[in-house]
N, C-alpha and C positions, 0 to 999 in steps of 0.2 A: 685202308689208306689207298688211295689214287698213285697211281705211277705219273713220277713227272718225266716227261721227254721234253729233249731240246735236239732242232734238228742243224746239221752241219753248216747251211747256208744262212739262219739263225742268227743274226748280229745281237742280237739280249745278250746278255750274261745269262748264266743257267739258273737257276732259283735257288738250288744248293750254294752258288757262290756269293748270292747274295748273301743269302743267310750267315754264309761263314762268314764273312766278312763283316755283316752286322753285330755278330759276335765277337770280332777281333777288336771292334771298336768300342761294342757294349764296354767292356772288360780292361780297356787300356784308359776307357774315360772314368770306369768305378776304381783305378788306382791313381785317378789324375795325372797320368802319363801323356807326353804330345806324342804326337806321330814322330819327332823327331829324335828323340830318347828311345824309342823301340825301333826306328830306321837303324839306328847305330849300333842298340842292341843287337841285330838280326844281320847288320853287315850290310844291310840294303838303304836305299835313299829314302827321303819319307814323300817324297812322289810314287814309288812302287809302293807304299804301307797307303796314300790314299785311292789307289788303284786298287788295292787288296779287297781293301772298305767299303770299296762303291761297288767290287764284287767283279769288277771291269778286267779284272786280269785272274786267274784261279791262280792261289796259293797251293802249292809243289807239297804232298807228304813233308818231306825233312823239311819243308819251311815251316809248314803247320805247326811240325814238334818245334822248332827253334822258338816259335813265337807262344803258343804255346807254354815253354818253361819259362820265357821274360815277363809273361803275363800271369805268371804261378798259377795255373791251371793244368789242367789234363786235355790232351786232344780232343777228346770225348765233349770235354763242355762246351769249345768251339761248335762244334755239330749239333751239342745236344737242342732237340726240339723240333727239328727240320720234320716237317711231313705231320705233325702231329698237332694237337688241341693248342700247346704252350708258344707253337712258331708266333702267331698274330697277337699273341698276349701282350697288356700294355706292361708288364716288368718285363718283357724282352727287349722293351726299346730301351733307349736313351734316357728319354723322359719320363719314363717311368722309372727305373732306377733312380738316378738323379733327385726326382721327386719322393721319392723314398728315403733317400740317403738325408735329405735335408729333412722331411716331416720329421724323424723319430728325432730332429737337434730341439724342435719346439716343445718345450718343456711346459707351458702351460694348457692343461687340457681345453681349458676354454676357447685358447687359441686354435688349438690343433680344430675343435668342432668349427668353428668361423671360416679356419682353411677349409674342411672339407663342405660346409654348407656356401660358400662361393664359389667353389667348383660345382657342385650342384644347377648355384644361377647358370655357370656362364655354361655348362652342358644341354643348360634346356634353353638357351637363350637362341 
């Protein structure tokens, strides 16, 4: 695994804060929560939860666990993946979840083949 550095005069966000962040949202969008239902929860505005998100501001240890427990998770799966084969994986995104979460409602197999053979097109298109 590669060491990431980020240097002091560095305006990016750092690539760990992305990530957590892409994880805070992963996680609040697979229990269909807004940012403003965990702003509340967490005591904070849901302006700092979309800053959190975009990775734009680093979330603090005890906020991690505060959010963390509203998001009935472990700190650990916030983080889990960073550095590793799973970070770029399409179930880490949004839409890949998301699309997940809806394929397994299509109950007919026929159908489920037709969704995956037009994804097929429109990837080689």
């Amino acid at each position: 695994m590669e060491a990431v550095t980020a240097h002091a005069d560095d305006k990016r966000p750092h690539p760990f804060d992305l990530h957590v962040g892409g994880r805070v949202r992963l996680r609040r969008r697979q229990l269909g929560m807004s940012q403003d239902t965990l702003a509340k929860a967490v005591e904070i505005t849901f302006q700092q939860v979309q800053k959190y998100e975009r990775g734009a501001t680093r979330i603090s240890a005890s906020r991690l666990y505060d959010m963390a427990r509203v998001l009935e998770v472990n700190v650990g799966y916030l983080c889990q993946g960073f550095g590793g084969e799973a970070e770029g994986g399409f179930m880490a995104t949004a839409e890949g979840a998301e699309l997940a979460a809806v394929f397994t409602r299509v109950r007919s197999p026929r159908q489920r083949q037709r969704i995956v053979d037009l994804v097929r097109i429109l990837a080689d298109s």
